[in-house]
DSSP file (Angstrom, degrees, kcal/mol; ACC not computed):
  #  RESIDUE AA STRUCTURE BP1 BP2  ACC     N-H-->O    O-->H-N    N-H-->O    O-->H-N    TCO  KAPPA ALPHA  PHI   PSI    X-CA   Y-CA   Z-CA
    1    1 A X              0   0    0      0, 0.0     2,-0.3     0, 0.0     0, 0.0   0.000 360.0 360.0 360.0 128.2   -1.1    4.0  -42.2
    2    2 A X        -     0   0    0      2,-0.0     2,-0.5     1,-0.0     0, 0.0  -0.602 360.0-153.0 -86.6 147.5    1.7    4.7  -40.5
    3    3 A X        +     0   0    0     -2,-0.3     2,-0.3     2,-0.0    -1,-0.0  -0.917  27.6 162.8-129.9 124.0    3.4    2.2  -37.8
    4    4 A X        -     0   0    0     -2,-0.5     2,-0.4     2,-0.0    -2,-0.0  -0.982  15.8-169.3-133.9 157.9    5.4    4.1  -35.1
    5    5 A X        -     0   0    0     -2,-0.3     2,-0.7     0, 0.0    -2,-0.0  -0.929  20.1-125.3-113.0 126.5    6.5    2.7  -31.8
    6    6 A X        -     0   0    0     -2,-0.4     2,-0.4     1,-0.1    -2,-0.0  -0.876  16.6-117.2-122.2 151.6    7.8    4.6  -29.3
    7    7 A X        -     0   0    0     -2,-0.7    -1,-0.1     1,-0.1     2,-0.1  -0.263  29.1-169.1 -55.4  71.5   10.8    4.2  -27.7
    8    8 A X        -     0   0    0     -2,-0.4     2,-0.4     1,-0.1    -1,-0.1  -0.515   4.7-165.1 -98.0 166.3   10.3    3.3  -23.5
    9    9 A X        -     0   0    0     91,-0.1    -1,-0.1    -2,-0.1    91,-0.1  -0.862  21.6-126.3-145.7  89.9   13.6    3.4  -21.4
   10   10 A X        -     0   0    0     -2,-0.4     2,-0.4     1,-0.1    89,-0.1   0.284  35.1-167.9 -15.8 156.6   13.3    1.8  -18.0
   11   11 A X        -     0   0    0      2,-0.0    89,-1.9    87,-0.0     2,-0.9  -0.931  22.6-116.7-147.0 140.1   14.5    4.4  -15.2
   12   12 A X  E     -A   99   0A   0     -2,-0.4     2,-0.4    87,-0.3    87,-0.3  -0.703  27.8-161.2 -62.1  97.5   15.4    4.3  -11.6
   13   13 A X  E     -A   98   0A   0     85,-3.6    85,-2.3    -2,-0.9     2,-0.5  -0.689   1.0-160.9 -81.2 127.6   13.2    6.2   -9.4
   14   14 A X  E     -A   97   0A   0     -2,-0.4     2,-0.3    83,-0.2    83,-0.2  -0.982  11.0-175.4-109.5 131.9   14.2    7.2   -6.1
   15   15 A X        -     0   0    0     81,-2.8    81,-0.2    -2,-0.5     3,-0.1  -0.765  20.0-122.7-121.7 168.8   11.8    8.1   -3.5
   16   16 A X        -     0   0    0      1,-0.3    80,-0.3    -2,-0.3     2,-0.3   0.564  58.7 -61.3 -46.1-168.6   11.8    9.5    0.2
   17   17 A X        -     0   0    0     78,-0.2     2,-0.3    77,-0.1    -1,-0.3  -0.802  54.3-144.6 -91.0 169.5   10.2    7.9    3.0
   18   18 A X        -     0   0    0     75,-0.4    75,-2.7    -2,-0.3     2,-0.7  -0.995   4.0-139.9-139.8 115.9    6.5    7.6    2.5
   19   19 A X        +     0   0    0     59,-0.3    59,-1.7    -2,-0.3     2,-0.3  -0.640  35.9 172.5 -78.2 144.1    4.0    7.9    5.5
   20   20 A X  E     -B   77   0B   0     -2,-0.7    71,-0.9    71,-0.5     2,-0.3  -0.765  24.2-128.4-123.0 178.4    1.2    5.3    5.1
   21   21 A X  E     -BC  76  90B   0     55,-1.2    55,-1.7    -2,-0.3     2,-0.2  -0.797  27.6-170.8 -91.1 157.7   -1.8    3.7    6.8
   22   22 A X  E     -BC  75  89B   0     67,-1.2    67,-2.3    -2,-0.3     2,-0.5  -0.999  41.8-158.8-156.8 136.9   -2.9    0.6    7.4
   23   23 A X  E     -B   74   0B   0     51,-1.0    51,-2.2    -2,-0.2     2,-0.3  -0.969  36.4-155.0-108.2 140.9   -4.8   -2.2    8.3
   24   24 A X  E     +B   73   0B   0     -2,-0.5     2,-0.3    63,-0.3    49,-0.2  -0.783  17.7 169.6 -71.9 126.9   -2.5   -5.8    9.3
   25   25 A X  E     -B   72   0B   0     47,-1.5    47,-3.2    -2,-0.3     2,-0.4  -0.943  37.2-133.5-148.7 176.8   -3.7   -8.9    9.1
   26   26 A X  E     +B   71   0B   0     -2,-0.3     2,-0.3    45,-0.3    45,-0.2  -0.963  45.4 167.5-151.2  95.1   -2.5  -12.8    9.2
   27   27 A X        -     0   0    0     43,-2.6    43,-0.2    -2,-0.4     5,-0.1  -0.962  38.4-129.6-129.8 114.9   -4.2  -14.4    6.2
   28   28 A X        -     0   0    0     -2,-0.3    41,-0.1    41,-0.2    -1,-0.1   0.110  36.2-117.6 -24.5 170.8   -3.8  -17.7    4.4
   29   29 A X  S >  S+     0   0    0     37,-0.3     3,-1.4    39,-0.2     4,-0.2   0.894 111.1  62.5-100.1 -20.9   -3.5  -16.9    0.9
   30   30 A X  T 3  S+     0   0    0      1,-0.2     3,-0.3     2,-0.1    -1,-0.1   0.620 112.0  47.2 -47.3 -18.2   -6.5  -18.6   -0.4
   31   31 A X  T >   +     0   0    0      1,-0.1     3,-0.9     2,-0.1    -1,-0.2   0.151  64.3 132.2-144.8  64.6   -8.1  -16.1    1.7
   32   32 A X  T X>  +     0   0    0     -3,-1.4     4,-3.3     1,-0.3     3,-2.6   0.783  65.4  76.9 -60.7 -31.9   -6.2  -12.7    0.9
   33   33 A X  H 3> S+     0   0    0     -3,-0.3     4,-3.5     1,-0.3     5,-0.5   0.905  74.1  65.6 -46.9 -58.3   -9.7  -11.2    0.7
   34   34 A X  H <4 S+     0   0    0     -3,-0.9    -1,-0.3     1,-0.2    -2,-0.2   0.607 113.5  35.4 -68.3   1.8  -10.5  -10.9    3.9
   35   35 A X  H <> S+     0   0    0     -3,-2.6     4,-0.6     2,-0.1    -1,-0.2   0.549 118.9  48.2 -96.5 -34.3   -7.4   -8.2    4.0
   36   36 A X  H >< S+     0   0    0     -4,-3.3     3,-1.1    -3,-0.4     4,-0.3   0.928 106.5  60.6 -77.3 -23.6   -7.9   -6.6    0.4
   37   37 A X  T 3< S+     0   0    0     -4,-3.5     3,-0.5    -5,-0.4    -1,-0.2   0.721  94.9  65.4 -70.6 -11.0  -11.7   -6.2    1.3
   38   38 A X  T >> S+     0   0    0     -5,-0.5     4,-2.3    -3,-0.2     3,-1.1   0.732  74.9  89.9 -77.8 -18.6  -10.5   -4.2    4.0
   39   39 A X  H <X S+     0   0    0     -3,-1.1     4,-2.5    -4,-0.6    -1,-0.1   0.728  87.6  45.6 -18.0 -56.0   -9.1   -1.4    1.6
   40   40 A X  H 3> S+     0   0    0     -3,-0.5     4,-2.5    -4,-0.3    -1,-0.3   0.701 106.0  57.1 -83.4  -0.9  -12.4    0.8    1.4
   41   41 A X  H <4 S+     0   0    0     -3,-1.1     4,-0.5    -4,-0.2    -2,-0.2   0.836 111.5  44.0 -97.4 -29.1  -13.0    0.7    4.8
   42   42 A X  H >X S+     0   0    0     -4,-2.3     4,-4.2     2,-0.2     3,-1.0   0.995 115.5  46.8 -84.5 -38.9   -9.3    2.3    5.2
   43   43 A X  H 3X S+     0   0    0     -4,-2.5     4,-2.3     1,-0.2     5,-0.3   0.909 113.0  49.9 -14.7 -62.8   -9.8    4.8    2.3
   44   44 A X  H 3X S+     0   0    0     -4,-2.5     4,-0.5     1,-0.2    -1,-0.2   0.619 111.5  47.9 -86.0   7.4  -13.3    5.9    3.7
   45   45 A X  H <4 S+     0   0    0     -3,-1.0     4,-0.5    -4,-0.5    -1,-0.2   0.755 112.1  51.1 -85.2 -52.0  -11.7    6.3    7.4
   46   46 A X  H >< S+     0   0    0     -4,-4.2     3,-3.0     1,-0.2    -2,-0.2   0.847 116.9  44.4 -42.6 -77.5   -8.8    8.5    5.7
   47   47 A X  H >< S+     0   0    0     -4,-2.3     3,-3.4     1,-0.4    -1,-0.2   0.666 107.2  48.1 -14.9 -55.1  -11.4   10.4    4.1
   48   48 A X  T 3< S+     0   0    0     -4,-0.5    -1,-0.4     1,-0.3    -2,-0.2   0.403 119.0  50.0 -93.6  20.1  -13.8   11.1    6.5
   49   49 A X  T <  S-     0   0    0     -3,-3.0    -1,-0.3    -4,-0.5    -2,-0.2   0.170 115.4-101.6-107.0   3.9  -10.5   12.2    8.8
   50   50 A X    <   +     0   0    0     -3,-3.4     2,-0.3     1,-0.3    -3,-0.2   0.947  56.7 167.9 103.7   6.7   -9.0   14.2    6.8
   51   51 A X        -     0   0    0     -6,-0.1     2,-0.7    30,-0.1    -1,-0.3  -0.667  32.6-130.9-108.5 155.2   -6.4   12.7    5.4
   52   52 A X  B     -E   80   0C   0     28,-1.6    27,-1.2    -2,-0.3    28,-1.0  -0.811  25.2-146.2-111.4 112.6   -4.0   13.7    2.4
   53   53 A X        +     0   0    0     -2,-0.7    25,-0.2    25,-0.2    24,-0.1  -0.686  20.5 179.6 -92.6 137.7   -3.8   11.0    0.2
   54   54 A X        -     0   0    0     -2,-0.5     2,-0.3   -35,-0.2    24,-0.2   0.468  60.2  -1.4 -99.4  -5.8   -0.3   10.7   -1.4
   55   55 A X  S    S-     0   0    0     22,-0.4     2,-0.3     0, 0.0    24,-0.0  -0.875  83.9 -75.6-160.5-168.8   -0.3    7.6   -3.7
   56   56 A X        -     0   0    0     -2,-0.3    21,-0.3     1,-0.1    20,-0.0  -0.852  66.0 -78.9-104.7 162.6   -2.5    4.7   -4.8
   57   57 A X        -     0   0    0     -2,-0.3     2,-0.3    19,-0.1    19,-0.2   0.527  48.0-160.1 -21.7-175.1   -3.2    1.4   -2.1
   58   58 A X  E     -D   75   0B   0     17,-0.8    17,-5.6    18,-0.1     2,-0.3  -0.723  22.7-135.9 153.3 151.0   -0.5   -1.6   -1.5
   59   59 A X  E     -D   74   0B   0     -2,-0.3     2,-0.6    15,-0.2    15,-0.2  -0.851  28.9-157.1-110.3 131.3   -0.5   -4.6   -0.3
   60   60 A X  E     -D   73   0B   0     13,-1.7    13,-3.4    -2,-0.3     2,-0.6  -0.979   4.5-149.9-117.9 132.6    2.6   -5.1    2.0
   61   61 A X  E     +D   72   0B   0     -2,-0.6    11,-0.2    11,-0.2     3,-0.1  -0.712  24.7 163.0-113.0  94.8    4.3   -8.4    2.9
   62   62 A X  E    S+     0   0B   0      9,-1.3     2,-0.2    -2,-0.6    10,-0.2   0.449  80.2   6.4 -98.1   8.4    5.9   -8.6    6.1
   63   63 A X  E     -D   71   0B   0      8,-0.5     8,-2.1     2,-0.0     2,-0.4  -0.692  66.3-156.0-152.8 143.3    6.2  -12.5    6.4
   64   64 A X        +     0   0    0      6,-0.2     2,-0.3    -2,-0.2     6,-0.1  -0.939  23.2 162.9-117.0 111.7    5.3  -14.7    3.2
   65   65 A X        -     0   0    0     -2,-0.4   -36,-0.2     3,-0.1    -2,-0.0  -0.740  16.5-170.3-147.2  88.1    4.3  -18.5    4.6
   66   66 A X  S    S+     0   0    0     -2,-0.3   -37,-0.3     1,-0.2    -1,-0.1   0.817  87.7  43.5 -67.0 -11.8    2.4  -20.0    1.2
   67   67 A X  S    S+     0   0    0      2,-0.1    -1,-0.2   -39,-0.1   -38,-0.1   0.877 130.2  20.2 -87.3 -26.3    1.1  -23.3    3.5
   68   68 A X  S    S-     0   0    0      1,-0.4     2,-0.4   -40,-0.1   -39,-0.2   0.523 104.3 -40.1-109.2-108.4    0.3  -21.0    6.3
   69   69 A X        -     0   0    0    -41,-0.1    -1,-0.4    -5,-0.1     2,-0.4  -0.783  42.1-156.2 -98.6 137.8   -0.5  -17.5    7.4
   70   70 A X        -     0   0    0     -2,-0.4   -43,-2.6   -43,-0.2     2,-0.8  -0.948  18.5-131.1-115.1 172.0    1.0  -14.4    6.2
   71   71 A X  E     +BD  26  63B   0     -8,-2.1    -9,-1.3    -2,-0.4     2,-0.7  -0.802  42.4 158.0 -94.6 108.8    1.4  -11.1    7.7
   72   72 A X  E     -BD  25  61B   0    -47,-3.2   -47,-1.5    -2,-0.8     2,-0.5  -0.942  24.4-150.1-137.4 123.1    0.2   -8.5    4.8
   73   73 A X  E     -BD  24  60B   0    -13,-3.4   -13,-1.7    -2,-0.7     2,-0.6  -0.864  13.6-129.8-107.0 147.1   -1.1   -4.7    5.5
   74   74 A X  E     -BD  23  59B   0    -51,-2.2   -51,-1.0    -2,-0.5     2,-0.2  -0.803  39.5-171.5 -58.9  95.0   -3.5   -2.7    3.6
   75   75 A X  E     -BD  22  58B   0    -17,-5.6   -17,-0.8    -2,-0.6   -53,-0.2  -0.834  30.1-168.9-142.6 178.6   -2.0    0.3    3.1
   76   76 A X  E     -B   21   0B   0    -55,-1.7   -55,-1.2   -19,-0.2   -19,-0.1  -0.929  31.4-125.9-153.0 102.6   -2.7    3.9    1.7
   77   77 A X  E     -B   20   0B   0    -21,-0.3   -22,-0.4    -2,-0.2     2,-0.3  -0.152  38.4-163.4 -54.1 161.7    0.4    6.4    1.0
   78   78 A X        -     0   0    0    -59,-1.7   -59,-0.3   -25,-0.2   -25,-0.2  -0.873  40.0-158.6-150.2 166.2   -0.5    9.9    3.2
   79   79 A X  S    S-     0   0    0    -27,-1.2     2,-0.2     1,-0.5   -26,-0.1   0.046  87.9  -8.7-154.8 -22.7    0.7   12.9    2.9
   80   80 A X  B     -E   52   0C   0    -28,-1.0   -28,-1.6   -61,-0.1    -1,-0.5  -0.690  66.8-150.6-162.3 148.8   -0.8   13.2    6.7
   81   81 A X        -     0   0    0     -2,-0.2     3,-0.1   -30,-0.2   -30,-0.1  -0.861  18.7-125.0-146.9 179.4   -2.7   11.5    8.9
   82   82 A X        -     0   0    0     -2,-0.4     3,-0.1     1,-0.1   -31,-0.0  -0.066  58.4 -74.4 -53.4 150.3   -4.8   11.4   11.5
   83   83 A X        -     0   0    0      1,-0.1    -1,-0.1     6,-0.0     6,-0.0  -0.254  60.3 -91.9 -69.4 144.0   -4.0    9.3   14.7
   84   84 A X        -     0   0    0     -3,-0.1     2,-0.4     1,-0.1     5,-0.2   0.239  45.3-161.1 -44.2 128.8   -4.3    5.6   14.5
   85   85 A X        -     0   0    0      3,-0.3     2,-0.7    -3,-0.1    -1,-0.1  -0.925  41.6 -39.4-147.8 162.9   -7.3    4.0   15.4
   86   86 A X  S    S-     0   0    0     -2,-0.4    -2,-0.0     1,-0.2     0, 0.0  -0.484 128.9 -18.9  58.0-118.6   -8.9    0.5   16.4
   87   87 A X  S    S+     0   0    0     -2,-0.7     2,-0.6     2,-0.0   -63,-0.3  -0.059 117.7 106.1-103.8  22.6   -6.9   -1.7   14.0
   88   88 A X        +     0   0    0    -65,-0.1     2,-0.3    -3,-0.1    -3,-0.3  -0.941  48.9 171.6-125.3 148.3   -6.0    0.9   12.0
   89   89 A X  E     -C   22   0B   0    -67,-2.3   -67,-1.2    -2,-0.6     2,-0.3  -0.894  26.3-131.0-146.7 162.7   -1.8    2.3   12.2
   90   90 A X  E     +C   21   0B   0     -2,-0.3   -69,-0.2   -69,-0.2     2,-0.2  -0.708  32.0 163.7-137.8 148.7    0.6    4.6   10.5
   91   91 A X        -     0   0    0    -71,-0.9   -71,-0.5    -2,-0.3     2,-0.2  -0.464  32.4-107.2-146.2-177.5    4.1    3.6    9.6
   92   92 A X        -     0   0    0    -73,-0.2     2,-0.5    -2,-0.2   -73,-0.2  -0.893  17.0-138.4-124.4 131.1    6.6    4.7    7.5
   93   93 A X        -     0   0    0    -75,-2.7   -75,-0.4    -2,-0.2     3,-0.1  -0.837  35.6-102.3 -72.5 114.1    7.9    3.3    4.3
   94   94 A X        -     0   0    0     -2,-0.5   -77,-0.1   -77,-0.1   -79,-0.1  -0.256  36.5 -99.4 -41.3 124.7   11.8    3.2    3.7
   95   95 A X        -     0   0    0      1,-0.1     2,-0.2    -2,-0.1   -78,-0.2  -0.142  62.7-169.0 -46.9 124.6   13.4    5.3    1.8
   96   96 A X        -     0   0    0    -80,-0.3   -81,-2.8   -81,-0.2     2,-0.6  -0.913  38.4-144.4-130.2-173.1   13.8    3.6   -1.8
   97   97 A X  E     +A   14   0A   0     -2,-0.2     2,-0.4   -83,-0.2   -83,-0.2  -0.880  30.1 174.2-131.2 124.4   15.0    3.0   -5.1
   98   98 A X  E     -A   13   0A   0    -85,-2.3   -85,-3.6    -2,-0.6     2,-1.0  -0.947  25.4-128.3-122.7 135.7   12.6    1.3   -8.2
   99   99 A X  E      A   12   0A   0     -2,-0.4   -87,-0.3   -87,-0.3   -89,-0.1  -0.708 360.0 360.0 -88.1 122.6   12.9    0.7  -11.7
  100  100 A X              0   0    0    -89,-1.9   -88,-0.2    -2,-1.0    -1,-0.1   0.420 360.0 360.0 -89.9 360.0   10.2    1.8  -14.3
């Protein structure tokens, strides 16, 4: 038997901006669910609107407070979508640069 390994080599990715969707919430962290359980409900609202999904989910953190609340969205890259509704809102991501 032979043992090969193959070689991986970290990269820098740069990407664009990224339009998303979203739901926002202000959730302890012991009780992150009640924003990640919101996930299919924004999926099946892209969907059933019509939307072009560009990536997989994310969790975004737009204040981090581990004794209290944080601010976190739900989000879904797009590739379009439809206009915001209820509690649900379109952004933009900044353009940036990740290693893989």
């Amino acid at each position: 038997m032979s043992n090969h390994t193959q070689e991986v080599r970290p990269a820098i990715v740069e990407r664009g901006e990224q339009l998303y969707a979203y739901v926002r919430g202000s959730v302890r962290m012991d009780a992150f669910a009640q924003i990640a359980d919101r996930l299919p409900e924004l999926v099946n609202w892209l969907a059933g609107n019509g939307a072009e999904f560009a990536g997989a989910p994310f969790f975004r953190y737009n204040t981090i407070d581990m004794e209290g609340e944080s601010v976190v969205e739900a989000g879904v890259p797009v590739g379009s979508a439809p206009e915001p509704e209820g509690d649900i809102g379109v952004a933009v991501l900044p353009p940036a640069a990740t290693r893989r």
